[in-house]
Backbone as CSV, one residue per row, in Angstrom:
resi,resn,N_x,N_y,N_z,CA_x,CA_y,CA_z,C_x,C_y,C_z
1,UNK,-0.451,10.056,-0.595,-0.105,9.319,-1.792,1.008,10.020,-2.566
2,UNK,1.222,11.121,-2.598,1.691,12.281,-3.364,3.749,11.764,-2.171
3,UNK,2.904,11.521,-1.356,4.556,11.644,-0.544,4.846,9.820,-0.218
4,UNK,3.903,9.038,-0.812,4.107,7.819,-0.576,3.897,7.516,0.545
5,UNK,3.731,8.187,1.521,2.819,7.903,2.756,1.927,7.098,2.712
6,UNK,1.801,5.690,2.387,0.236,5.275,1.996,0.709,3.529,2.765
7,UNK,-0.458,3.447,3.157,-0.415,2.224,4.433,-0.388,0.680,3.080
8,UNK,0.671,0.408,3.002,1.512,-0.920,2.084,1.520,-1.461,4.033
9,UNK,1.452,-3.293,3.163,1.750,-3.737,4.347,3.377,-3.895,4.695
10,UNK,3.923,-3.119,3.967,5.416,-3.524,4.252,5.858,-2.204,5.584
11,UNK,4.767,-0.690,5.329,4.723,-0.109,5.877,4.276,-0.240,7.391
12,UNK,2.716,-0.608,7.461,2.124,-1.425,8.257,2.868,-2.156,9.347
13,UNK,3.311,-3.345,8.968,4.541,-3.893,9.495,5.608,-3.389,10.495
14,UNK,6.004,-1.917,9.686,7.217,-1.666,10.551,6.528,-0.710,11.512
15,UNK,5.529,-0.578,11.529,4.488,0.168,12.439,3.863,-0.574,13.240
16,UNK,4.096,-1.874,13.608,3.513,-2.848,14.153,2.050,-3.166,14.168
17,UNK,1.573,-2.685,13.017,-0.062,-2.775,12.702,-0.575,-3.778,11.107
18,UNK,0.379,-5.114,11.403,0.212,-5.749,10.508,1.539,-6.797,10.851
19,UNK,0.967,-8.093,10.932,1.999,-9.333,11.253,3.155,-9.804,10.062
20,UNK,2.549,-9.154,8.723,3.391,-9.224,7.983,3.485,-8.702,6.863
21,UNK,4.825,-8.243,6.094,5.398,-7.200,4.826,4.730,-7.797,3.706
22,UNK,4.527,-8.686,3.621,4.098,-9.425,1.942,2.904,-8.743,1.822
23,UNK,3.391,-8.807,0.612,1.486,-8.429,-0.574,0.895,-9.066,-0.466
24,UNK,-0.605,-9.131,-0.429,-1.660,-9.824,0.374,-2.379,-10.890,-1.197
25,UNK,-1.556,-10.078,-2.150,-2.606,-10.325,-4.019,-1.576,-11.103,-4.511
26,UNK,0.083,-10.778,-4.480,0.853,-11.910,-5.004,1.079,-12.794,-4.096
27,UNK,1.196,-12.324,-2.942,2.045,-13.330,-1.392,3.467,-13.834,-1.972
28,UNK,4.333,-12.847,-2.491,5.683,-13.575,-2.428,6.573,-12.435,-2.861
29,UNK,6.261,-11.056,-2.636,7.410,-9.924,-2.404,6.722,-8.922,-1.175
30,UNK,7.937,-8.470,-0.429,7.623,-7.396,0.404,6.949,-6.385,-0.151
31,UNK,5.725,-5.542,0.280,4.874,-4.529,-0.219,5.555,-3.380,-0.186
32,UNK,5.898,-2.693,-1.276,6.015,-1.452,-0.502,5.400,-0.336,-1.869
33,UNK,5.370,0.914,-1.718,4.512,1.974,-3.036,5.056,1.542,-4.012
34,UNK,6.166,1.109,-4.413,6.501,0.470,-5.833,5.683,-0.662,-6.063
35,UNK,6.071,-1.396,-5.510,5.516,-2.549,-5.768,3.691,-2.607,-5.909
36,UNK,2.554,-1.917,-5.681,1.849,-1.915,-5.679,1.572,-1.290,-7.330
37,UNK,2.298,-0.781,-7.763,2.567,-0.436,-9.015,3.130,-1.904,-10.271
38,UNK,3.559,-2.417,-9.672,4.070,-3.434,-10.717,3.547,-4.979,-9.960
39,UNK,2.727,-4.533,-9.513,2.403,-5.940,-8.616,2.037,-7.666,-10.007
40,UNK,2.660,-8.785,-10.092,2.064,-9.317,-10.536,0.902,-9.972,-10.980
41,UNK,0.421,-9.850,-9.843,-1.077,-10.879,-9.661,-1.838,-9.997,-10.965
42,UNK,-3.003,-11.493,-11.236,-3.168,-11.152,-12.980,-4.195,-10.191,-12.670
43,UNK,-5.220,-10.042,-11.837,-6.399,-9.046,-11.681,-5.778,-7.935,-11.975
44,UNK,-4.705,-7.535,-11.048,-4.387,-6.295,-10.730,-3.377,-5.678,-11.985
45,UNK,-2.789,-6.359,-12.583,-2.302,-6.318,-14.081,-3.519,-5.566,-15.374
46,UNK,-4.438,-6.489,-15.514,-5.623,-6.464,-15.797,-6.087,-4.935,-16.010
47,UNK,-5.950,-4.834,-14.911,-6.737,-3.694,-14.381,-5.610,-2.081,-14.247
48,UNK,-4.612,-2.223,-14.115,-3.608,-1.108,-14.151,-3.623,-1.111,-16.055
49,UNK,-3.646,-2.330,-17.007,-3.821,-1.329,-18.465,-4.605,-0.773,-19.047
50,UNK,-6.041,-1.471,-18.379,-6.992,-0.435,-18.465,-6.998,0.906,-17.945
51,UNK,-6.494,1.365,-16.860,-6.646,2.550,-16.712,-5.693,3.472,-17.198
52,UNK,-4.559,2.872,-17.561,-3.200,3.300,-18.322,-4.033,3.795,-19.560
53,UNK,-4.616,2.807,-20.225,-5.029,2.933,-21.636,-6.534,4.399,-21.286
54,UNK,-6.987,4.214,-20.581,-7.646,5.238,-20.415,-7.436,6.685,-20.154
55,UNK,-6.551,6.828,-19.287,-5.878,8.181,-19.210,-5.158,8.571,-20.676
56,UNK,-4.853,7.533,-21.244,-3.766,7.838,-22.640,-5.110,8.086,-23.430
57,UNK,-6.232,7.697,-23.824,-7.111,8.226,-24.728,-7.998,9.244,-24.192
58,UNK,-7.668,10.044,-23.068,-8.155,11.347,-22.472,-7.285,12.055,-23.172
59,UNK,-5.937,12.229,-23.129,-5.184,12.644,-23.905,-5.111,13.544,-24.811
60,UNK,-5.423,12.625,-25.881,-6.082,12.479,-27.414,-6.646,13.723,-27.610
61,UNK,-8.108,13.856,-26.621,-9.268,14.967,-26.819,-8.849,16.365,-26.197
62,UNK,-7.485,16.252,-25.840,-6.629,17.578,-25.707,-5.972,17.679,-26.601
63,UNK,-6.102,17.167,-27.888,-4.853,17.301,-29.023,-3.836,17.138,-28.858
64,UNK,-3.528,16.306,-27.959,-1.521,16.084,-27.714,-1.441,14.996,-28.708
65,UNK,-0.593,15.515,-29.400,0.512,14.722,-30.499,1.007,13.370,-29.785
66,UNK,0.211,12.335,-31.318,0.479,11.215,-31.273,1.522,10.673,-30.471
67,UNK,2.804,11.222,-31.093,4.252,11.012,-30.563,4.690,11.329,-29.129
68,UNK,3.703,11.957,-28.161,3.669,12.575,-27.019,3.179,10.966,-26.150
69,UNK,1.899,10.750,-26.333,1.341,9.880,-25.852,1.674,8.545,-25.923
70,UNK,2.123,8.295,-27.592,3.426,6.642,-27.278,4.870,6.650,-26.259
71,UNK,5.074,8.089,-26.411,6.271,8.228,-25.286,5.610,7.634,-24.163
72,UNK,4.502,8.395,-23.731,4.131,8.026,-22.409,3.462,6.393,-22.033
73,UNK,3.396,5.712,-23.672,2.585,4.586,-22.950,3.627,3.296,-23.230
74,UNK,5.084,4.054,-23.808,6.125,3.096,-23.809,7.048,3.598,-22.259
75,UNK,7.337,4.230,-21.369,7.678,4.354,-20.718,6.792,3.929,-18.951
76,UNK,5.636,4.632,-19.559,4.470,4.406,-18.468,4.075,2.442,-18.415
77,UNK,4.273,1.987,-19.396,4.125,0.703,-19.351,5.299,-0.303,-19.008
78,UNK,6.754,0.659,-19.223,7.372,-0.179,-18.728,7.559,-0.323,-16.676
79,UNK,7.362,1.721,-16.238,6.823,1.675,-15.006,6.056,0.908,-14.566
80,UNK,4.569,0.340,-15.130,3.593,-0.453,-14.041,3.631,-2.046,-14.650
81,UNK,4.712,-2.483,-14.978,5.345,-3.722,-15.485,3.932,-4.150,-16.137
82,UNK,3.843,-3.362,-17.616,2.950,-3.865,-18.313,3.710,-4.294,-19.881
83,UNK,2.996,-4.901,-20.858,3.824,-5.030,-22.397,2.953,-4.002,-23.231
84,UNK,4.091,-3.634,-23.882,3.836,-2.199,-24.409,3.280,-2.682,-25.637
85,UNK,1.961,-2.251,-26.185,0.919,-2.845,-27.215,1.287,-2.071,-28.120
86,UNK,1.901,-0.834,-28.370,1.815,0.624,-29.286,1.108,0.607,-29.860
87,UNK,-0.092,1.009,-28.859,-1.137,1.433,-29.280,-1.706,2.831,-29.993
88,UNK,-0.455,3.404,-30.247,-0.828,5.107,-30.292,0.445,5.148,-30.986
89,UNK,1.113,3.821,-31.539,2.599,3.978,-32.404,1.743,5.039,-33.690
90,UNK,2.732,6.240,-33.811,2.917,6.241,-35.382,3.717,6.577,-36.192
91,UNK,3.790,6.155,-37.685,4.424,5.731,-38.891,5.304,6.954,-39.266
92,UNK,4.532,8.193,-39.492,5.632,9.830,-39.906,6.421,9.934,-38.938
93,UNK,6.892,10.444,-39.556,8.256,11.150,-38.578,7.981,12.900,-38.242
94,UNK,8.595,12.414,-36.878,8.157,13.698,-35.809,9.594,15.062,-36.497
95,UNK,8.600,16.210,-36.379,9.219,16.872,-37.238,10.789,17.625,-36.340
96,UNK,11.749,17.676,-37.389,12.955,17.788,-36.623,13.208,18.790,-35.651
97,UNK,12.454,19.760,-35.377,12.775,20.396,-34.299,12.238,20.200,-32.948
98,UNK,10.774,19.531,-32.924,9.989,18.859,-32.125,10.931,17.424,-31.949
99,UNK,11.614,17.169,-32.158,12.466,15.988,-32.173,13.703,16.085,-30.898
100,UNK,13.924,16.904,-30.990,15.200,17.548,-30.072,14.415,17.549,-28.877
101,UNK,13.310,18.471,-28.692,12.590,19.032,-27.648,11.828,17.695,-26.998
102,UNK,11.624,16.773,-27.560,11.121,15.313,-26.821,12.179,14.579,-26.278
103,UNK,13.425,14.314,-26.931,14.491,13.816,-26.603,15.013,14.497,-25.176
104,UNK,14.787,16.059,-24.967,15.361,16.888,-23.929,14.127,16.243,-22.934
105,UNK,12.906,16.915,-23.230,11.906,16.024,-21.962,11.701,14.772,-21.428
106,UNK,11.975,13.632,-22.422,12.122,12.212,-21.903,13.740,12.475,-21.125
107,UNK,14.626,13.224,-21.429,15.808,12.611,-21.093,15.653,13.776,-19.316
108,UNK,15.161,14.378,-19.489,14.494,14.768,-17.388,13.504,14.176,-17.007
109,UNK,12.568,13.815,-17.398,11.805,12.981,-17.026,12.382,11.678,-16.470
110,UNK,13.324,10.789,-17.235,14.143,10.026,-16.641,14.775,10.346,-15.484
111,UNK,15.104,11.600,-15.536,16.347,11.809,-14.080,14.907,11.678,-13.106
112,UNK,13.998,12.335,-12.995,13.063,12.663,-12.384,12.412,11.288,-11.310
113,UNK,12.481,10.434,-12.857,11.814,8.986,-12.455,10.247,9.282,-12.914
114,UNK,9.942,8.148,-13.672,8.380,7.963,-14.134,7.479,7.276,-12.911
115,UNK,7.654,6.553,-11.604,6.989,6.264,-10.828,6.495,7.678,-9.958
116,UNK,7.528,8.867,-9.960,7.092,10.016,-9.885,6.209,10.624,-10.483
117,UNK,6.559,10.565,-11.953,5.624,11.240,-12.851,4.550,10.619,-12.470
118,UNK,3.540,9.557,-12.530,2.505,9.198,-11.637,2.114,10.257,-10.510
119,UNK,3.115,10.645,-9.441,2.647,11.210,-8.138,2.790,12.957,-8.828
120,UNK,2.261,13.478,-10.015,2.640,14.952,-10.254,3.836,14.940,-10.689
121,UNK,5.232,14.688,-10.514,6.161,15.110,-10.259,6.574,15.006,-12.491
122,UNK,5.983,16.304,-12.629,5.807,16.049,-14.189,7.287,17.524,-15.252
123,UNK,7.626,17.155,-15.803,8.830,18.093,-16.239,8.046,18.696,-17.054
124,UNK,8.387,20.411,-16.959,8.157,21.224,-17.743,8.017,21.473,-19.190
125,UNK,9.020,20.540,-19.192,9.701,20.500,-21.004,8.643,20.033,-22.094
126,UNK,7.432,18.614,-20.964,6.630,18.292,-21.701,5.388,19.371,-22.397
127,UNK,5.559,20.288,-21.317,4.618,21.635,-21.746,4.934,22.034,-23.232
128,UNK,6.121,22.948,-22.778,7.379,23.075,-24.083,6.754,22.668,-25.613
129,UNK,6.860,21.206,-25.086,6.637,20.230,-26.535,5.285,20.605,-27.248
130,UNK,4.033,20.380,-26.208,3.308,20.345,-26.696,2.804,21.938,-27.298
131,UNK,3.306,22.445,-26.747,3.097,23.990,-27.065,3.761,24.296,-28.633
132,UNK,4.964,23.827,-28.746,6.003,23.981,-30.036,5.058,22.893,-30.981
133,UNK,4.651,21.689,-31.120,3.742,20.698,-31.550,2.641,21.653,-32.357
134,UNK,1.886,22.484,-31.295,0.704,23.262,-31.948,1.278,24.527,-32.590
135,UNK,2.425,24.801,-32.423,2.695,26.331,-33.140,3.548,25.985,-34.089
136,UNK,3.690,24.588,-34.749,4.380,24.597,-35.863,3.051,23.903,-36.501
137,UNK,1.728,23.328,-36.062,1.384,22.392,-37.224,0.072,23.608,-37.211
138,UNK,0.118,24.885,-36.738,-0.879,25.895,-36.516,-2.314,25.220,-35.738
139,UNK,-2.475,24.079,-35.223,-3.630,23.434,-34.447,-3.760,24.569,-33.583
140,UNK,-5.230,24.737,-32.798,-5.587,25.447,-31.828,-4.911,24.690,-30.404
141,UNK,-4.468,24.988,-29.491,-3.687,24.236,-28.253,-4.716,24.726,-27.152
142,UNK,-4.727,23.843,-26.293,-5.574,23.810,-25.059,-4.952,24.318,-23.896
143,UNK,-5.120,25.430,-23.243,-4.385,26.287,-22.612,-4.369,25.450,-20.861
144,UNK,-5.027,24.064,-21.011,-5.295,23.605,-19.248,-4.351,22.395,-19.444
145,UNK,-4.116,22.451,-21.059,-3.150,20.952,-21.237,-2.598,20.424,-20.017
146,UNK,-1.667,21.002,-19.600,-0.579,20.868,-18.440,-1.850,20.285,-17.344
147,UNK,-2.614,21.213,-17.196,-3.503,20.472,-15.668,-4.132,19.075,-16.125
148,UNK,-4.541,19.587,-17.108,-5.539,17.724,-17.603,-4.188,16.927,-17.089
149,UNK,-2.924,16.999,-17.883,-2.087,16.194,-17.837,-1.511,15.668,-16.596
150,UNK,-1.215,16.487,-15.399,-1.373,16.568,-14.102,-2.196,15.647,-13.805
151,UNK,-3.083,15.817,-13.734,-4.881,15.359,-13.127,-4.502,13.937,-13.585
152,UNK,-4.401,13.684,-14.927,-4.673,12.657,-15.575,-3.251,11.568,-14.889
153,UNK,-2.443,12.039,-14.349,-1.223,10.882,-13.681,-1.948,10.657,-12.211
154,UNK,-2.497,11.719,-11.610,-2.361,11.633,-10.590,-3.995,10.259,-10.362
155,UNK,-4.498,10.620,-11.441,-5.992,10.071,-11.207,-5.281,8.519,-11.681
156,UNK,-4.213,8.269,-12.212,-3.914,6.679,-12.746,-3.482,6.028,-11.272
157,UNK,-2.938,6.639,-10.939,-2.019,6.027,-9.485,-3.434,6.265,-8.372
158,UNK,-4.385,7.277,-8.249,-5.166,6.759,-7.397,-6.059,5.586,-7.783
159,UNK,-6.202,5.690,-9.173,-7.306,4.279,-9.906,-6.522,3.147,-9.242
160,UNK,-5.653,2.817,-9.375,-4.588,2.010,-8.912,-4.599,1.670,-7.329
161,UNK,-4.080,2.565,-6.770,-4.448,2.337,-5.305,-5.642,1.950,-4.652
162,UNK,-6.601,2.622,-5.396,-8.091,1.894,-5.432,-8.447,0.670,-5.365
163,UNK,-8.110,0.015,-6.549,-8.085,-1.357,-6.988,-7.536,-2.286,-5.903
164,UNK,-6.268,-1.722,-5.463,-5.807,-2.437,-4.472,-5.924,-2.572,-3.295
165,UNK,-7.222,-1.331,-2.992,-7.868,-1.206,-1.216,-8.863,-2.171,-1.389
166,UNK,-9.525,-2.222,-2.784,-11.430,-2.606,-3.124,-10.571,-4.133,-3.121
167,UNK,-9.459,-4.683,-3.429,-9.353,-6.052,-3.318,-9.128,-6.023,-1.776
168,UNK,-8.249,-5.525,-0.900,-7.800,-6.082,0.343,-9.239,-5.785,1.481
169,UNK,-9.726,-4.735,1.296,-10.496,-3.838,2.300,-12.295,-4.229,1.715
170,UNK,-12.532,-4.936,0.634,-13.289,-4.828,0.020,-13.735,-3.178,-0.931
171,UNK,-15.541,-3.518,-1.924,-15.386,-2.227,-2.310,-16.314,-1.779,-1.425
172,UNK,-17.486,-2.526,-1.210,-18.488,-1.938,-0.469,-18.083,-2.132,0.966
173,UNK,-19.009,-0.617,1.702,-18.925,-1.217,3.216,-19.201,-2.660,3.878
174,UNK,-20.163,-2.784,3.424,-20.512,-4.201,3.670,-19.623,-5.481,3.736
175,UNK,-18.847,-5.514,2.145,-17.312,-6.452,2.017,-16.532,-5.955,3.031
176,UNK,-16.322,-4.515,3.533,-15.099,-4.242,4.027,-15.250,-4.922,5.128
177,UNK,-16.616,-4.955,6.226,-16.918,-5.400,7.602,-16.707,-7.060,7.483
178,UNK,-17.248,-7.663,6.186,-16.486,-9.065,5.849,-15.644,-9.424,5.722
179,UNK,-14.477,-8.856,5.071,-13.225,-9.041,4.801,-12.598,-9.206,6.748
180,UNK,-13.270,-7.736,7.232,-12.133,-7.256,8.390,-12.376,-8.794,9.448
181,UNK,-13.368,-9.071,9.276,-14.180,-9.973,10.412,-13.505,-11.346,10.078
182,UNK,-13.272,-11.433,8.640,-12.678,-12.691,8.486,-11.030,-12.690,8.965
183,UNK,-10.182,-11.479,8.929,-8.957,-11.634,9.148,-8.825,-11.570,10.586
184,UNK,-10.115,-11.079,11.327,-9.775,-11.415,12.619,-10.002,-12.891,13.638
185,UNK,-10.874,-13.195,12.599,-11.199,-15.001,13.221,-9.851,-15.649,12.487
186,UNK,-9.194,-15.531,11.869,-8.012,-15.853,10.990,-7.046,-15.836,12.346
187,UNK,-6.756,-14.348,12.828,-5.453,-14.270,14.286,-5.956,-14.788,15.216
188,UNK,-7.373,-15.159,15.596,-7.849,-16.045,17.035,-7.649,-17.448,16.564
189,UNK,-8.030,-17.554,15.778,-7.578,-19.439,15.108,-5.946,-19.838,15.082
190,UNK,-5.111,-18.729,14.875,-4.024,-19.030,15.097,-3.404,-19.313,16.378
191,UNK,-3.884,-18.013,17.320,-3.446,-18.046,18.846,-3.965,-19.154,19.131
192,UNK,-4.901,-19.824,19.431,-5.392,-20.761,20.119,-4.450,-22.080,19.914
193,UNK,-4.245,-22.798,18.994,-3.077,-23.965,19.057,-1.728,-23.690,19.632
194,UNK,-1.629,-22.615,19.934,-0.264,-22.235,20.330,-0.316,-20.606,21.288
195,UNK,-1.099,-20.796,21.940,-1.230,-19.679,23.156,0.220,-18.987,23.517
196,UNK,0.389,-17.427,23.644,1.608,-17.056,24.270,1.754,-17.078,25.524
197,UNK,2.753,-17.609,26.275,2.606,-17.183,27.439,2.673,-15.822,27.929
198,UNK,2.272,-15.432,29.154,1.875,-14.820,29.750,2.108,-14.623,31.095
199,UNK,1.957,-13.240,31.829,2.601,-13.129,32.785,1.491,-13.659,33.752
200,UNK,1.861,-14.347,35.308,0.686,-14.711,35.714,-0.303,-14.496,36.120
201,UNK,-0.278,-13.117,36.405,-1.371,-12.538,36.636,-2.320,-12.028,35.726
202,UNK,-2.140,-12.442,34.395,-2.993,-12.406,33.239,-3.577,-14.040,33.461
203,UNK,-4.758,-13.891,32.846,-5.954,-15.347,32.700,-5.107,-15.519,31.148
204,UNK,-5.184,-16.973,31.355,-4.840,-17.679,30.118,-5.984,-17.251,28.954
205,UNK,-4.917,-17.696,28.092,-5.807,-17.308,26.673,-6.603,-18.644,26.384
206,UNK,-7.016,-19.794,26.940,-7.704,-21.017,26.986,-8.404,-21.067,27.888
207,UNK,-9.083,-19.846,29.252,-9.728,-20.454,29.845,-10.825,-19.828,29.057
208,UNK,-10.851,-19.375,28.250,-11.960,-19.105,27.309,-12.467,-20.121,26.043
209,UNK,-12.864,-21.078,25.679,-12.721,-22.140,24.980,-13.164,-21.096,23.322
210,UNK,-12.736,-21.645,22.454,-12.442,-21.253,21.338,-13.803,-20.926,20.686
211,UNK,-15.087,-21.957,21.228,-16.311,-22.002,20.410,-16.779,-21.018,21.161
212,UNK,-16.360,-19.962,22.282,-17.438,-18.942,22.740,-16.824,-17.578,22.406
213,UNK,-15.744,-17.991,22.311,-14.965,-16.555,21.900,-15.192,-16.376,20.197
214,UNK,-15.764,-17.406,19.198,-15.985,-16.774,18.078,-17.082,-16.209,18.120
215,UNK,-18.050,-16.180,18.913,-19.394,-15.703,19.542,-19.674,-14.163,19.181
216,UNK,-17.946,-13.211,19.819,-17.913,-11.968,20.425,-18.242,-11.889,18.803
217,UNK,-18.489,-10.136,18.833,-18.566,-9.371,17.609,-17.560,-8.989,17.328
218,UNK,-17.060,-8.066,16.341,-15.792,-8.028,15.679,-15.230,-6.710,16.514
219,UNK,-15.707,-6.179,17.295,-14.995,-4.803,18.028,-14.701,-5.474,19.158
220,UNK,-15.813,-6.232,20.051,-14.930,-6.959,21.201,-13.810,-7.915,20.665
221,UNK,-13.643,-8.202,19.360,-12.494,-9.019,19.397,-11.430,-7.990,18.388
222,UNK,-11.678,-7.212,18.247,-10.768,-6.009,18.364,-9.858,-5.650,19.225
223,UNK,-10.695,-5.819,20.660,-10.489,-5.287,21.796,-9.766,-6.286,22.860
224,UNK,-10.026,-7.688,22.489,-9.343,-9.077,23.172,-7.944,-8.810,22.241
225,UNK,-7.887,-8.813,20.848,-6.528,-9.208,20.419,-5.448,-8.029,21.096
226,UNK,-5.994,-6.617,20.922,-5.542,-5.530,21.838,-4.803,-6.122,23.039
227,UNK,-5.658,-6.293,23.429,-5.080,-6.691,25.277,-4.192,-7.809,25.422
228,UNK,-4.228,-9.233,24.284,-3.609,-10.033,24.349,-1.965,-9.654,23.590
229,UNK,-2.210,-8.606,22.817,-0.687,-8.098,22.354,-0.039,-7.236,22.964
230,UNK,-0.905,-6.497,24.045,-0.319,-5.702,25.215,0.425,-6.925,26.413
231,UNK,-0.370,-8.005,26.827,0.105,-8.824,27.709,1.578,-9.333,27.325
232,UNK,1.603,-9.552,26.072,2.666,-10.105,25.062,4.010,-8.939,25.624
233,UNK,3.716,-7.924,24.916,4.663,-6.762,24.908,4.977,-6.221,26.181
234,UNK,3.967,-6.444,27.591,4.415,-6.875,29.380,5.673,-7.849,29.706
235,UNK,5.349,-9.250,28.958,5.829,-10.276,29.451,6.745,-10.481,28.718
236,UNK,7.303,-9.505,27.480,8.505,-9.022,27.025,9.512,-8.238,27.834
237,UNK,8.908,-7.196,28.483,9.710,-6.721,28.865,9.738,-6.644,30.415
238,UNK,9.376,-7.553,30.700,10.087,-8.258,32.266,11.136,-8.847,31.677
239,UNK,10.784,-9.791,30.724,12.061,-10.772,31.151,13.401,-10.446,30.075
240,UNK,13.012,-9.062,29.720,14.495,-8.323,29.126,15.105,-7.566,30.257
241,UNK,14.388,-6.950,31.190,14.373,-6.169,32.283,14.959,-6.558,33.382
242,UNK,14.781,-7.768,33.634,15.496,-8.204,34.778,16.171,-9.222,34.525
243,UNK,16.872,-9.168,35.541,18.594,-10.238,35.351,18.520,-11.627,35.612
244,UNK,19.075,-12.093,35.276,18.994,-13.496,35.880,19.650,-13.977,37.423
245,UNK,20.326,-12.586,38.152,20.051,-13.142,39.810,19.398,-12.350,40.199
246,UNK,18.289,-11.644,39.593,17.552,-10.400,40.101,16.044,-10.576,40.780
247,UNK,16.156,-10.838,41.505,14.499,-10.946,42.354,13.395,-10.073,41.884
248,UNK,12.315,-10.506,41.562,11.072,-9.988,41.418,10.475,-9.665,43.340
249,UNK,9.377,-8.415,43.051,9.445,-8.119,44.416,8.086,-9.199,44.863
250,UNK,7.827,-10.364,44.195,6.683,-11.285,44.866,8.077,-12.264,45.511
251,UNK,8.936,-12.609,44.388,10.370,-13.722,44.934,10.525,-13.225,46.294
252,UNK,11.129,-11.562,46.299,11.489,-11.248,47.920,10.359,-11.763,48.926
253,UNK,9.230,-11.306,48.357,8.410,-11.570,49.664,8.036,-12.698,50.162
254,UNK,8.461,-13.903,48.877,8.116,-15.168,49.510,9.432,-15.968,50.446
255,UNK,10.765,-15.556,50.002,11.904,-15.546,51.012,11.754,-15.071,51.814
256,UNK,10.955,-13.958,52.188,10.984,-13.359,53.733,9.793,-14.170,54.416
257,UNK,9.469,-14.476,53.877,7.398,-15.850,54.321,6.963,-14.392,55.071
258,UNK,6.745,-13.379,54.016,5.765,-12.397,54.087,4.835,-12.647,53.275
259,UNK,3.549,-12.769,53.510,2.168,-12.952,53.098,1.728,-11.585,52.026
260,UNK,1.783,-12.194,51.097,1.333,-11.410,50.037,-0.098,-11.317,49.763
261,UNK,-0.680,-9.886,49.372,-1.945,-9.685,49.149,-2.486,-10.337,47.460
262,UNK,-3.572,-10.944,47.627,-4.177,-11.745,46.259,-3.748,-11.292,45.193
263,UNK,-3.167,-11.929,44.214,-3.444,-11.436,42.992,-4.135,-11.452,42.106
264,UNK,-4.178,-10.117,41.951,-5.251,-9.611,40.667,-5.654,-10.179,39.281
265,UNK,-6.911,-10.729,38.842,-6.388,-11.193,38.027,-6.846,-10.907,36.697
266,UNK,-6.748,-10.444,35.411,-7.139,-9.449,34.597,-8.070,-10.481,33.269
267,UNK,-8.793,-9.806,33.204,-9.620,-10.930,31.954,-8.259,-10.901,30.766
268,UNK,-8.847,-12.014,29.831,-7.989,-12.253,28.821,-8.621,-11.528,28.015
């Protein structure tokens, strides 16, 4: 997560372990770690300001200055395409030397990028602040600040990613074996009106009639779609492979009226 390594179906996709890039919650932009961040769909909206708003009132009980935390929930909200409530706006004015020193940390933080700040990737300067914050207003300062603060991005973007496995994957095991079972009767319902061909020594994908093959359990049909996307990716590359005056070695043998041994013929 930290390196964006994280299975988006846009990722998926180019890994050939997913038929297609779209988001599964809006269905109408390519997925990729951004986007799971600003995703429209209203649940998932919903649910990214709650946890926004939650990490920002963890905050609080570390004594970080008001003016610290509207930074973060006017910037952080414009990152996970939320509307900024200012909820934590306030009215005094931040005192002028602490003024400079926020202006310097928002203005690296920007270079940095705030979809970073989410993954750790947090500027020093904010330390700085909050440190100068408590040694001008004499408050006691919390010496783990920096880690809560850490913790507290990194725990928003996994809340987040969460949300978005417990919708696709389900939350419980139980949903997940439902969910998976339904997207696989989903790719056999498709193949069947429109079978790929196949090389011939593969069994058609119809001599199996449709009402016995929803029968199998969800690992043997794990294990059929397997084999039927291997046959696929065979009968690809024959007919990239060879030429169009190029004999297959069954063609030779039937020009020579040499008797060929049976062919084999492989379940579907």
């Amino acid at each position: 997560m930290l390196h964006n390594w994280i299975p988006t179906y846009g990722n998926l996709c180019r890994q050939g372990r997913s038929e297609t890039p779209i988001c599964p919650r809006c269905l109408g932009i390519f997925e990729t770690a951004y986007h799971v961040l600003t995703c429209s769909y209203s649940a998932a909206v919903i649910c990214r300001s709650e946890f926004l708003h939650s990490v920002l009132s963890s905050l609080t009980t570390f004594g970080t200055p008001l003016y610290i935390i509207s930074t973060y929930e006017l910037k952080l909200s414009a990152t996970l395409g939320l509307s900024y409530t200012q909820s934590y706006f306030l009215d005094e004015s931040i005192p002028l030397e602490n003024r400079a020193r926020l202006f310097k940390a928002l203005q690296h933080q920007n270079i940095i990028g705030w979809p970073n700040f989410l993954r750790g990737f947090i500027y020093i300067y904010w330390e700085e602040l909050y440190y100068y914050a408590h040694e001008s207003s004499g408050a006691p300062r919390n010496v783990s600040w920096s880690v809560k603060m850490v913790e507290g991005a990194i725990d928003l973007y996994r809340k987040i990613w969460s949300d978005h496995n417990s919708f696709i994957h389900g939350a419980t095991s139980q949903e997940s074996r439902a969910k998976l079972r339904d997207q696989i009767l989903s790719r056999v319902r498709q193949i069947y009106p429109n079978p790929p061909k196949l090389h011939k020594r593969f069994s058609r994908v119809t001599n199996i009639p449709l009402q016995v093959q929803l029968q199998r359990n969800t690992t043997n049909f794990q294990r059929w779609l397997s084999r039927i996307q291997h046959q696929i990716h065979v009968m690809k590359f024959i007919s990239q492979t060879r030429g169009s005056n190029q004999l297959s070695l069954c063609m030779a043998y039937q020009r020579g009226n040499v008797d060929l041994p049976p062919v084999r013929k492989f379940l579907p």
